[in-house]
N, C-alpha and C positions, 0 to 999 in steps of 0.2 A: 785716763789720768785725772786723777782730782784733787785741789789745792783748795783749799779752805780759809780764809781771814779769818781772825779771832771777831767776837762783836766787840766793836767800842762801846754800845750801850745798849742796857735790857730792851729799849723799846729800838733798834736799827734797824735798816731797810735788808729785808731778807731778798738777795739778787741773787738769781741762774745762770751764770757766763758761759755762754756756748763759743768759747774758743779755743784754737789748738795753736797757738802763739805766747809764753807765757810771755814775753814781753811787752805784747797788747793788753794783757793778760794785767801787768801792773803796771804799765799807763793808765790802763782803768780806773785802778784803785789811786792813781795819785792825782786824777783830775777830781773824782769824789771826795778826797781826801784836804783838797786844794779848796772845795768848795765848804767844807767841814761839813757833810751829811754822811748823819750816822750809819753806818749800811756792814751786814756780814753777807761775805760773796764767795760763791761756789763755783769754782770752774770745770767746766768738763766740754771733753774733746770729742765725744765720741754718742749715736743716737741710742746708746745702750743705757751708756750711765747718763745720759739724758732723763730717759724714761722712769731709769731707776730712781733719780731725785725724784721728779716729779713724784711716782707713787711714796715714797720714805718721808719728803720733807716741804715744809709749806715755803710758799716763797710770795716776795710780794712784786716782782717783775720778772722779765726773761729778757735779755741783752743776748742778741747773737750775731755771731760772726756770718756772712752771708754765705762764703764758699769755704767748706772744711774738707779733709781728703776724704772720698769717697763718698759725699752728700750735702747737701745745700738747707739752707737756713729754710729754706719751706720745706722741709723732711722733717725736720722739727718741728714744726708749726703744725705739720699733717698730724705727728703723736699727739702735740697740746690740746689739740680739737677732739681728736679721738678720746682723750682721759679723761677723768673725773674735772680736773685742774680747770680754772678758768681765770687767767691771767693777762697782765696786758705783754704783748710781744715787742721789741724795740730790735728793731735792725741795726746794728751795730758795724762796718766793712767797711773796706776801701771803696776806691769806684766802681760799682757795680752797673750804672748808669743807670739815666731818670727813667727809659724805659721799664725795665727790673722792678725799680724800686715801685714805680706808680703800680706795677702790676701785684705787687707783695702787699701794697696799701691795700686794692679793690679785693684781698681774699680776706683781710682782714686784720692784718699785721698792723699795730699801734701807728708805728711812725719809723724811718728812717735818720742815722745820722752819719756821715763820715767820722773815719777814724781822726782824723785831720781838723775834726771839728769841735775836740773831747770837750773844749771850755764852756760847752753848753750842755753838756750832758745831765748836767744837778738839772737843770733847769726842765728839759726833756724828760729825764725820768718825772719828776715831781709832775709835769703838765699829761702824761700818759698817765700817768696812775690816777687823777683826776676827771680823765676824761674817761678811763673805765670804768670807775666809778659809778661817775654819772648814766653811761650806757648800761651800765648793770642794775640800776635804780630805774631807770627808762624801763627795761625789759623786765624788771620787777612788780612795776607799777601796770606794765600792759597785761605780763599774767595776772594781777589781781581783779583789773578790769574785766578779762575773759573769763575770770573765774567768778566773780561778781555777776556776769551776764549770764553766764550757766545758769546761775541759782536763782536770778532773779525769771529767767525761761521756765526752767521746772515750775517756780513757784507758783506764775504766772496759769501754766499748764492744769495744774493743783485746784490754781482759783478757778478756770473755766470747768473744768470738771467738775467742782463744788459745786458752782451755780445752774451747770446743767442738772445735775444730780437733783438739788433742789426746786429747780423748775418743775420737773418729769415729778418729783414727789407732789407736789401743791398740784398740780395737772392730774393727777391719781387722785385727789384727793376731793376736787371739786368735781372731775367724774362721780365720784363713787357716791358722794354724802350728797353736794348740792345739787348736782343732778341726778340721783333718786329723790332726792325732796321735790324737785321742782316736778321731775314724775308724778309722784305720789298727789302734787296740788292739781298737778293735769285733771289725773283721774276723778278726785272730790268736783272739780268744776265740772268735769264734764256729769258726773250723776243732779249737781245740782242746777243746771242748766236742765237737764230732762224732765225731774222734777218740779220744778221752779212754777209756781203759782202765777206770778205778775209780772208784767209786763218791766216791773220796773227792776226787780228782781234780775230776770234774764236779763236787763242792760246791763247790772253790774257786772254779772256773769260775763258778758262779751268783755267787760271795757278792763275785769282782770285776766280773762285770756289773753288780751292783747298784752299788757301789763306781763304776762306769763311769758310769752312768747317772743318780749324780749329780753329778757331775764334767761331763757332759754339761749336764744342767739348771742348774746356777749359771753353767758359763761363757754359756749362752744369756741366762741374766738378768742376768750380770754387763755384758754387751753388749749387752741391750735398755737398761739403765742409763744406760750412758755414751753410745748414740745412739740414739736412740730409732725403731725403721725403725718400728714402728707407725706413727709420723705419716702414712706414707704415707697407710696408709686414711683418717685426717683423724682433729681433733682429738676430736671426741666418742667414736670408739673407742679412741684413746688413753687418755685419761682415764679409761675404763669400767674400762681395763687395768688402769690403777696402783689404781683402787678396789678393782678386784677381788683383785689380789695384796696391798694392803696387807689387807683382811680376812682375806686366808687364814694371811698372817704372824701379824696382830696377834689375831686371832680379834673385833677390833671393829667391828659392824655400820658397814655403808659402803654409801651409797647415791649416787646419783649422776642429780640430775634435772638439767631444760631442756628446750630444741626440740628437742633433736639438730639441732645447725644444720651444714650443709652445709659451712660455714666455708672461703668461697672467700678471706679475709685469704691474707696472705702467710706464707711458711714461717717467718722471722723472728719473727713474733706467734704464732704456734702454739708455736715452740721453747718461748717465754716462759710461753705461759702453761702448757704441760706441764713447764718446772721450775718454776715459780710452784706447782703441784697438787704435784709430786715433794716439795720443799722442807720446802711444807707438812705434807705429811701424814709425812714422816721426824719434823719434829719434835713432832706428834700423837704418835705410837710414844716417844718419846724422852720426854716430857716431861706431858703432857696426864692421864695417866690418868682415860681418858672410856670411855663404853662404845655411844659411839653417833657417829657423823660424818657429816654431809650434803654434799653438794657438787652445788651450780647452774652449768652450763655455758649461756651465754646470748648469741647475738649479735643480739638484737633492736633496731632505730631505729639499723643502724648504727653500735652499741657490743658489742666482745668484754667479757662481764662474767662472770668465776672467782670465783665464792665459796666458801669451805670451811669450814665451821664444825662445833666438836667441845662437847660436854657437859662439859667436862673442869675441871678448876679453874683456868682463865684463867693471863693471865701478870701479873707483876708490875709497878708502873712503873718500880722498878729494874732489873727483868730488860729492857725495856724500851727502857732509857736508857742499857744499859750497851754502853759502846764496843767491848766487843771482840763485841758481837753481828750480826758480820759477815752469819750465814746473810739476817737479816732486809735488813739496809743493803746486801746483796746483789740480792737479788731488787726493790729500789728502784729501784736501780739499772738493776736491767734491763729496768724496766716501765717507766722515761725512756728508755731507749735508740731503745723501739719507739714513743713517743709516750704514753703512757700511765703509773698512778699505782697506787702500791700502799697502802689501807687497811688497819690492825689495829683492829678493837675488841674489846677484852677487859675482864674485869670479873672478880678474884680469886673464885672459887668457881662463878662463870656458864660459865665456857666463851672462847672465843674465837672472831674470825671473820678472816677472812683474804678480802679482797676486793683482785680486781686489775682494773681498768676500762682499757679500750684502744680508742679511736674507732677505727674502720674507713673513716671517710669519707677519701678522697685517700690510701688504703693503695696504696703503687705498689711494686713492687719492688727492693729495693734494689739496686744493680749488687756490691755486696758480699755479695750474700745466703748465697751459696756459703759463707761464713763460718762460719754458725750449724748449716748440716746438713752 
C-alpha cells in the first residue's frame, strides 16, 4: 500500500515511511506539520515497495516502523545497504527495548525514537541528516586521502625508477668514456715511463700514475655508487661491501651479521634494501658520531629484515619530524614500493636503529623490474 503527501514546497524533506499503521502513518505528518518542516512523505508497508522506491525515487531520510507483518525494520536496512541509496535510517516504533535498539545503532542505523516521542522528531530528522552528512564527507574526505596516497606511491615509484635509471645511465657512461680515457693515459704513461730519458722525467711519470690511479679508484666507486653491479653476487656481499668501505672511510668499527642468506627475493627488494644500508650508513658518517655500527642482514620465515644500528647520539624528534627530512621519507617510500615498512628507533644519547622489514612470501617479479637495475 502506498500513500503519498502532496509537497508543501519545491525544496521539502523527501521522507521514506516504512509503516503499515496509517494512523501512525498521520501522526507522523502532524507532528512534522506541528513543527512546520517542509517535507513530502511516502508510505509503504511492505519490503517490495520498499525496494521499489528506493530504486524509482530519491529520498532524503528513511523513518521505519521496527516490527511490520512478516519483517523487521533491519530487513530493510539489509536492502538499504545492499542498493545504490545511501541514506540516513531513523527507527521510528513502539517499545522495542534498549537492547534492540542499541543493537540497530552498532549496524548502523541513524538513531532511534519512540512513537510516544513524536515532538522531537523535526528535531531528530534535522540532527540525523546532519550527522550523515557529515559521515559522508568524513568517508569522502578519507577516499580522497587513499586516493591521494595511491598517487602520491606510484609517483613516488616513477621517481625512484627515474633516478635509478639515471644513476645506471651516468655509471654506463663514465665506464665507457672516462674510463677508456683514463685507459688510454695509463698506457701513454706507461710508454713514456719506458722511454723517459731523466730521472726527473720518470718522477713525474710516477707522481701522475699515482695521480692516475686515483682518478681510477673514485671513478670505480663513484660507479659502484650510482649502480651498484656488486648485487650481482647477491645481497649479503653487497652489504659486506658498503660495511667494509664505510670503515675504511669513517675509520668506525662495522660489522655486519645474519645467515648470509642466499636471497633468492627479486632484484627490486635487494636494490632497496642496499640503498636502505647505503642511506643509512651516509647519514651514520654524517651525523651519528658513534664509534661502533652493527648491521643484521636476515631473510628468515620468509621476511627480508636490514637492521643497522649505531652507538651514536640518536636523532632528535625534531630532527625527526622535520619536513624537509626527505633522506628518511625517502627510503619509506621505497620500502612501500616493494611491499614492505621502514622503522627508526632512536633515543637522544642511545644511538639509533634503522630497521627495514620486507615479506618475501608471493615476491614475483615485477615486469617493470628492469627499472630498478
Amino acid at each position: 500500500m502506498l500513500t503519498t503527501a502532496p509537497h508543501l514546497q519545491a525544496l521539502s524533506l523527501a521522507i521514506l515511511h516504512l509503516e503499515d499503521s496509517e494512523l501512525d502513518h498521520q501522526l507522523v505528518c502532524r507532528a512534522l506539520r506541528k513543527d512546520k518542516l517542509p517535507f513530502a512523505i511516502t508510505r509503504v508497508d511492505s519490503l517490495a515497495d520498499f525496494a521499489q522506491q528506493l530504486a524509482q525515487h530519491p529520498f532524503d531520510i528513511i523513518l521505519a516502523d521496527y516490527r511490520l507483518p512478516g519483517f523487521t525494520a533491519l530487513d530493510a536496512w539489509a536492502l538499504l545497504k545492499a542498493s545504490p541509496a545511501r541514506l540516513p535510517f531513523v527507527l521510528l516504533s513502539g517499545a522495542i527495548g534498549e537492547p534492540a535498539a542499541v543493537a540497530a545503532i552498532q549496524l548502523g542505523i541513524s538513531d532511534y525514537l519512540p512513537k510516544d516521542d513524536l515532538h522531537n522528531l523535526a528535531r531528530m530528522i534535522g540532527s540525523a541528516i546532519e550527522v550523515f552528512k557529515a559521515k559522508a564527507a568524513e568517508a569522502r574526505a578519507v577516499a580522497e586521502l587513499a586516493a591521494s596516497e595511491r598517487r602520491l606511491a606510484h609517483f613516488a615509484q616513477h621517481l625512484q625508477s627515474a633516478i635509478e635509471n639515471e644513476r645506471a645511465a651516468i655509471a654506463r657512461e663514465i665506464h665507457d668514456d672516462i674510463g677508456g680515457s683514463l685507459a688510454a693515459v695509463r698506457l701513454d704513461l706507461a710508454w713514456i715511463a719506458r722511454h723517459g730519458q731523466t730521472a726527473e722525467m720518470r718522477e713525474h711519470v710516477a707522481t701522475a700514475n699515482d695521480m692516475l690511479q686515483h682518478a681510477i679508484g673514485a671513478s670505480q666507486r663513484i660507479m659502484m655508487n650510482l649502480r651498484p653491479a656488486i648485487l650481482d653476487q647477491g645481497l649479503h656481499p653487497a652489504i659486506q661491501w658498503l660495511a667494509e668501505s664505510f670503515q675504511r672511510r669513517s675509520g668506525v668499527k662495522t660489522s655486519l651479521l645474519g645467515n648470509q642468506p642466499g636471497m633468492l627475493s627479486s632484484k627490486a627488494i635487494q636494490l632497496t634494501a642496499y640503498r636502505t644500508a647505503q642511506e643509512a650508513l651516509t647519514n651514520i658518517s654524517k651525523y651519528a658520531q658513534c664509534s661502533e655500527v652493527k648491521i643484521d642482514l636476515s631473510d628468515a620465515e620468509g621476511v627480508l629484515t636490514l637492521e643497522i644500528s649505531d652507538n651514536g647520539g640518536g636523532i632528535s624528534d625534531e630532527a625527526l619530524a622535520n619536513p624537509q627530512a626527505f633522506g628518511i621519507r625517502g627510503l619509506k617510500e621505497r620500502a612501500k614500493v616493494v611491499g614492505g615498512w621502514l622503522d627508526i628507533s632512536t633515543r637522544p644519547g642511545h644511538g639509533t636503529t634503522v630497521i627495514l622489514t620486507i615479506p618475501l612470501d608471493g615476491d614475483i617479479r615485477s615486469p617493470h623490474e628492469a627499472d630498478f637495475l
